[in-house]
N, C-alpha and C positions, 0 to 999 in steps of 0.2 A: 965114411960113416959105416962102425959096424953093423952088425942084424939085432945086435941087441939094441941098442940108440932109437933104432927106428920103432923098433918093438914100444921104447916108452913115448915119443913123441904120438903114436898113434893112440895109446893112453890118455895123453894131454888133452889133445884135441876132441875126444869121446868125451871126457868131461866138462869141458868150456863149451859141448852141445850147447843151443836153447833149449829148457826145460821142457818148452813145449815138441820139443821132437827128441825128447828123451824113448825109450824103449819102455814099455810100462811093466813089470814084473810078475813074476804069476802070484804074489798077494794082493797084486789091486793097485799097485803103487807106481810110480812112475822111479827110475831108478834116480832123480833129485829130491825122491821125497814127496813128492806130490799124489795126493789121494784118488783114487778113482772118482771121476763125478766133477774135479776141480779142475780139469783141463781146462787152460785158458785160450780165446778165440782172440785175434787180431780183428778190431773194429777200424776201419778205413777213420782216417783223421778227417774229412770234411765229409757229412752226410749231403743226400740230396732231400730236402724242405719240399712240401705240396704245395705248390702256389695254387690248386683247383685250377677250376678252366679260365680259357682267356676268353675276353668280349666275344670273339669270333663265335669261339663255342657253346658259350651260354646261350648265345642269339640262336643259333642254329637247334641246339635241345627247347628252349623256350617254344619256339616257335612248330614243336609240334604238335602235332593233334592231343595224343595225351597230356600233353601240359597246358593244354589251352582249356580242354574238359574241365581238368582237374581246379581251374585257376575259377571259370565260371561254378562250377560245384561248390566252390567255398563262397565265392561274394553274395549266391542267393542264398546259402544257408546263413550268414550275415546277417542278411537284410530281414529275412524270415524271422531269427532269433530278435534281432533290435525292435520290430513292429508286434512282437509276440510282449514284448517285456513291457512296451508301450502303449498299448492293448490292455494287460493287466492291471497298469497303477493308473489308467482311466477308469476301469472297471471300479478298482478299492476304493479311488474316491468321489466316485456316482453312490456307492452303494453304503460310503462309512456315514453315521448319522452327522448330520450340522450340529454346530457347534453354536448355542444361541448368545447372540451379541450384548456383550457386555453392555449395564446402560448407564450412562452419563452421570455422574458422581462427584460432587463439589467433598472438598478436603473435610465439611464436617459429617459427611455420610461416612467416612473412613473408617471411622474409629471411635469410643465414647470420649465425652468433651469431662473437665475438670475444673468447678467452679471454685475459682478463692474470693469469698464475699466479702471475709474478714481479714485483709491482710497482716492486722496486728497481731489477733490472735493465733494466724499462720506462720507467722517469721518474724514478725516484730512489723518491719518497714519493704520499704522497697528493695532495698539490695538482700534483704533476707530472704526475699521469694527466688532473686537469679540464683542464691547461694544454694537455694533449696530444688534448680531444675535439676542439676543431674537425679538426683530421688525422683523427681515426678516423669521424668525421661524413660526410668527402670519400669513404671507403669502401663509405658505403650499407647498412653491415650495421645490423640490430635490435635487436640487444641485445648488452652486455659481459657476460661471464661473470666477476669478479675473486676474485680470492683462490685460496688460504684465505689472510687475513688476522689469524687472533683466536691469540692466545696460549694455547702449551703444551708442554712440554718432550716433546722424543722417549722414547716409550714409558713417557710416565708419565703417566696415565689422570689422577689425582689433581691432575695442576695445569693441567689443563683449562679453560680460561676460555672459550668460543664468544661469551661477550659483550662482549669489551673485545678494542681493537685492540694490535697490535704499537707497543709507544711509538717504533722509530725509521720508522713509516708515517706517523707523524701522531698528529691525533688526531679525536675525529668529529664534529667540527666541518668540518675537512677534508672528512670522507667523506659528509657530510649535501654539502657544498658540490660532489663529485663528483654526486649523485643528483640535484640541483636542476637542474644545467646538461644532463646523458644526459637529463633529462626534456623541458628545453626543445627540445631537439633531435630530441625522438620517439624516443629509444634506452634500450632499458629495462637492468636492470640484474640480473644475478641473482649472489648471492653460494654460494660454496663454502663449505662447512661442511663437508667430508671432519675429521676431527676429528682423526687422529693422521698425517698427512698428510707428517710428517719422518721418522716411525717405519719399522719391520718388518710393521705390518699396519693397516690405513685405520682401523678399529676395534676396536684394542688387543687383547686376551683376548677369549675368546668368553664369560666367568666373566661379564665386566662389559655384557657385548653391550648387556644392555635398558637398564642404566645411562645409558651414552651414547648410547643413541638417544634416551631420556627427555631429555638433558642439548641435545641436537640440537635437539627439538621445540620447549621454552624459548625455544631461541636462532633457531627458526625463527619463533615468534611475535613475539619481541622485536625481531629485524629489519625481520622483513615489516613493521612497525609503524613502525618509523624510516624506512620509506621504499624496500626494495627488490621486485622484481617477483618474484623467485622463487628456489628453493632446488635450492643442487648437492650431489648427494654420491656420496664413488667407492663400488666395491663392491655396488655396487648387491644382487648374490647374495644376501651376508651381510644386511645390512641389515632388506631386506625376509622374511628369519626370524624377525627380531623381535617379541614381544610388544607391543610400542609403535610397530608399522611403520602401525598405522592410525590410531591418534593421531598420527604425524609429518605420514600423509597427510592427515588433517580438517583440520590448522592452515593446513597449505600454500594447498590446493585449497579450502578453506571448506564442505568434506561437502557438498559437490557443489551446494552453492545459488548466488542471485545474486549473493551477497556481494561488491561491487565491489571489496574486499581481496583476494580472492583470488590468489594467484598461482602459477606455473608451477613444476611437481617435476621435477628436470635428474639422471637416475641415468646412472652409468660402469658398464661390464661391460667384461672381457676376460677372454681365452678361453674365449668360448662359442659356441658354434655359432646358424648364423640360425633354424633352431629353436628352440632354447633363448630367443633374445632377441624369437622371436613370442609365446612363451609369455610372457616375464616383463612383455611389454607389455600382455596380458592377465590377469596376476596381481597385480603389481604398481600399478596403474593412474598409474604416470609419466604426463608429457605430453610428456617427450624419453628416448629412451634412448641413449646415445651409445655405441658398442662400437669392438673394432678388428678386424672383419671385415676391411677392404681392407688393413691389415696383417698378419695372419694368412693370409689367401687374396692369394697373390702370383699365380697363376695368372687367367686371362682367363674361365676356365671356371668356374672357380670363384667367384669376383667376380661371375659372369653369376648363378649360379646363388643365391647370397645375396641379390641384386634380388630374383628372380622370389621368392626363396621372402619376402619382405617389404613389398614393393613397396603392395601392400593396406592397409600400417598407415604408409605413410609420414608421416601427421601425426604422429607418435610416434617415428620416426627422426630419428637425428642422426648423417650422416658424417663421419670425417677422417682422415686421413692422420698420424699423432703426435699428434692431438688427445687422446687418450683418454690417452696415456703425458704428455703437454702437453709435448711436442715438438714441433719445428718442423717444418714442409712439406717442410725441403730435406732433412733424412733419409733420405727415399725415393730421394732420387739428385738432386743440384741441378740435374742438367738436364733433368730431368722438372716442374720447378716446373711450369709453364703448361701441361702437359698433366694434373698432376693437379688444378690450379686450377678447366679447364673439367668434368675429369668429375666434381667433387665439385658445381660450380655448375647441374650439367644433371641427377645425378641424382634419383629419389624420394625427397624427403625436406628432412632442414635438414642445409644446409653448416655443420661447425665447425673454424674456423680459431685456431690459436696467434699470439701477436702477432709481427709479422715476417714471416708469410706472405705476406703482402700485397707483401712486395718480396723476397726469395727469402732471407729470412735463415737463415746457418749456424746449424746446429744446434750446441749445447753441448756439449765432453767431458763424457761420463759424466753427472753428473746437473745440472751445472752449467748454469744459462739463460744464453742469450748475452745481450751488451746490445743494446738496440733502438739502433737506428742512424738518426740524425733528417737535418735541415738537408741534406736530396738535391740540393736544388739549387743549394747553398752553392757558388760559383766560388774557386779559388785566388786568394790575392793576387796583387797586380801586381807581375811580376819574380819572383815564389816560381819554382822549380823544378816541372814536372809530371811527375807518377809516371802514365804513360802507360794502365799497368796499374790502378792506383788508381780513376782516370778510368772504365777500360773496364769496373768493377767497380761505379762509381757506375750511372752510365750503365743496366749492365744490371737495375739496381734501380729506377731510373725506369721504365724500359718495362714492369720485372714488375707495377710498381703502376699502371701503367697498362690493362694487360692484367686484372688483377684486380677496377679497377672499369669497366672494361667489360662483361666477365663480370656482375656484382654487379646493376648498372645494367639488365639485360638480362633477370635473372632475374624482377628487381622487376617487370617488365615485361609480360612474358609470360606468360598464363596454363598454357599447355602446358606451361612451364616450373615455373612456380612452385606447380602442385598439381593436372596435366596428369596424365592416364593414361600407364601404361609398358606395354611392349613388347619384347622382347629380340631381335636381331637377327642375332647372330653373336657367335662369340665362338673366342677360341684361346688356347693358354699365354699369350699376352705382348699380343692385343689384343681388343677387346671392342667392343660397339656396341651401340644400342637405340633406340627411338623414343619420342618423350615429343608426344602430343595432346589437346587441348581441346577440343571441343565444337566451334565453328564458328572456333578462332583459330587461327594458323601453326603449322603442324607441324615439329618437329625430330629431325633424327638428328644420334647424337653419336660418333661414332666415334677409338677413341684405341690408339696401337701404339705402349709402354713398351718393347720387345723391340730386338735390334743387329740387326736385319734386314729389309730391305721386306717389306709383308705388306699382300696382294689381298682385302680384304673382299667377298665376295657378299651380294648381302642375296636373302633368301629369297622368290622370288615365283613365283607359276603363272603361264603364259600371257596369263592374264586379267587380271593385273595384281591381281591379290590375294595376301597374303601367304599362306604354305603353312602356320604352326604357328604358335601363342599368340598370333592375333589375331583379334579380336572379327570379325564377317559386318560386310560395309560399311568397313570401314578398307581403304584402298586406299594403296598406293605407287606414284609418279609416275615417269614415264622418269627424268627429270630433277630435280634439286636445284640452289638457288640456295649459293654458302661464304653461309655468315654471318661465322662466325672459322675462325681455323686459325693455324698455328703451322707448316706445312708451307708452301713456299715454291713449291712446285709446286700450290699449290691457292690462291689467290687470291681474297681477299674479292670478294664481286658475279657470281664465275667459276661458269659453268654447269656440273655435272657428271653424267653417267650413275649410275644405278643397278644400273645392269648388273654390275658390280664396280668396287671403289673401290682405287686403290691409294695405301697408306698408308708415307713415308717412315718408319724407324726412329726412334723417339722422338718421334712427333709426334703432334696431334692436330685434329680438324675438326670444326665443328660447322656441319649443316645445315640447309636450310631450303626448306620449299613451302609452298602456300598450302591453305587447305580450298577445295575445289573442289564440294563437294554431295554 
């Protein structure tokens, strides 16, 4: 081999170098091309992995003094922090206020009851009232009151049947079919058994008194049994005279055990005094008595003073406006409908409404029931003629039933409301007011002026911001009150108003609202 041969074999060999032991050039570059900076490094194909220490060694670090310090330093600060935390939410709850125990409430303290007196003129018959629960479900109320429904000729004692229906109502297959569905809906049901109900007197001769109470009690057991929640009867006065008034009451009420039959005794009184109906709630042992105080006592003072004197038994109270007479709401004057809506839905006690109330329906010449009036949001045909007034008549029966279950809706709601402490706040010939509170939930005043003239309510308070007269140490009144509702056009739901004095349009009514503040 010559010197030249060799010359280029040492050539070859220089360039089949690894790159990485190339000679780097004086630009930066390695003479394969390779940048300054890109040098690449051989990384050994199997790394060595940390396995940390073994047992041996852990035990041996563990076990020395500073790791022993270190281990006691955390478990008391532990223990410290856990008795520290436990320490505290003893403290919050020694020191956060009780919470006062709700009291004992039968299904008609719930909510207002809804009397169908007239089922004809409600729905025609029996299956026209089931066809008619979803609507009266929309309303919120607790229980129907229906009837009298059972056959008997006026004033004749003798052809008394309390167990068999009216044949053009139905028959009770029907009325089982009314009970099945008020039940699925959570609405109970209580029937009327007033017994001479078309007649001159609720219970015939006083000759035959124990007769038909005896005849009552049958038909209270025979019910209760087919399915109803509880029992009405008017006169309550007479009645409970009777020899057989504690046998009616055992059947009802189940002599006072847990008998899960058991149901609710619904007595009528008129003209007696709120004395007299303290008393009969205490003699009697009803679980409603329904009267007509607020018809009776037309005065604001008056009214005031039937609360106060009752107020203490209101699970046992039942108010309403032609309820007791089972007349309708607009009697009192139609254009009081919505202000006696809210005072009957704010006061002490169970609202009872006639059917119609709910949307301002006319009351009936003389004894006649008006017809319930449906399909409110039924539109005229196309091209019909519109009776403008018609319209404005509809109309204002949509908003009363609107108003009504808001009210309803509200009552269900609110504790203060629905079985809330009272308080009376003012009152004069033609308006009234009061405070209704719970324990630690929203407080309301209800203030309402049925009278043809503005009228400035004061509400009664010291300096100090406490009330002066019939209220407990600790209830306080706020500068200020948020509308809840109202019916007064100058007073605007969300609208802030003083307590200082309230002034109330003529015929109108307000319901207030604050908050518990401690």
């Amino acid at each position: 081999m010559n010197k030249e041969t060799e010359i280029d074999m040492k050539d070859v060999e220089l360039n089949e170098l690894d790159p990485e032991k190339q000679p780097i050039t004086g630009d930066g570059q390695a003479s394969g091309g390779e940048k300054n900076g890109s040098v690449k490094l051989k990384v050994p194909d199997d790394e060595v992995a940390f396995t940390g220490l073994s047992k041996d060694e852990l035990m041996k670090v563990a076990g020395t003094p500073g790791w022993v310090r270190t281990r006691w330093v955390l478990l008391v600060l532990f223990w410290l922090g856990w008795v520290g935390m436990l320490a505290g939410a003893i403290v919050i709850i020694v020191q956060a206020p009780r919470c006062k125990p709700i009291p004992e409430m039968k299904w008609c303290n719930e909510g207002p009851l809804y009397q169908i007196n007239d089922v004809e003129a409600f729905s025609g018959d029996l299956a026209g009232v089931e066809s008619k629960l979803d609507n009266i479900n929309q309303l919120k109320v607790k229980g129907l009151v229906l009837g009298p429904i059972h056959n008997v000729q006026k004033d004749q004692s003798i052809t008394l049947n309390l167990q068999e229906i009216k044949p053009d109502l139905g028959k009770k297959e029907n009325l089982k079919a009314v009970l099945d569905r008020a039940h699925k809906k959570s609405i109970s049901v209580v029937l009327d058994l007033t017994p001479n109900y078309q007649g001159n007197s609720n219970w015939f001769d006083k000759n035959v008194l124990d007769e038909v109470v005896g005849k009552v009690k049958a038909a209270a057991e025979y019910w209760l049994n087919f399915g109803f929640d509880g029992i009405k009867i008017s006169d309550l006065t007479i009645a409970a005279g009777s020899a057989e008034w504690s046998n009616l009451r055992a059947v009802v009420q189940g002599n006072g055990t847990d008998d899960a039959k058991k149901g609710a005794l619904m007595g009528v009184v008129e003209g007696v005094s709120a004395a007299e109906v303290s008393q009969l709630i205490n003699t009697t042992g009803v679980d409603i008595i329904l009267s007509d105080l607020l018809n009776s006592k037309t005065g604001g003072v008056e009214r005031i003073k039937a609360m106060d004197t009752l107020n203490s038994q209101q699970r046992n109270l039942g108010w309403g406006l032609g309820a007791t007479q089972q007349k309708q709401l607009s009697a009192t004057g139609p254009k009081l409908v919505h202000l006696y809506q809210l005072l009957l839905f704010t006061m002490p006690g169970t609202p009872v409404f006639t059917y119609g109330d709910e949307i301002g329906l006319t009351a009936g010449e003389g004894s006649a029931s008006p017809k319930m009036v449906w399909d409110l949001d039924e539109k005229p045909a196309e091209g019909a003629e519109v009776n403008e007034t018609v319209m404005a008549i509809q109309q204002q029966r949509i908003d009363t039933r609107k108003w009504f279950i808001s009210l309803s809706d509200l009552r269900g709601k609110e504790r203060s409301l629905l079985h809330g402490d009272y308080y009376s706040l003012y009152s004069s010939p033609s308006s009234l007011s009061f405070l209704r509170l719970w324990d630690q939930s929203e407080r309301f005043i209800t203030a309402v002026n049925w009278g043809t003239t503005e009228e400035t309510i004061t509400f009664k308070l010291q300096p100090t911001g406490k009330f002066n007269t019939n209220i407990s140490e600790g209830v306080e009144l706020p500068e200020t009150a948020k509308v809840k509702l109202s019916t007064d056009n100058n007073l605007k739901p969300d609208d802030s108003v003083s307590l200082d004095k309230l002034v109330l349009q003529p015929g109108q009514a307000v319901l207030l609202q604050f908050p518990y503040t401690g």
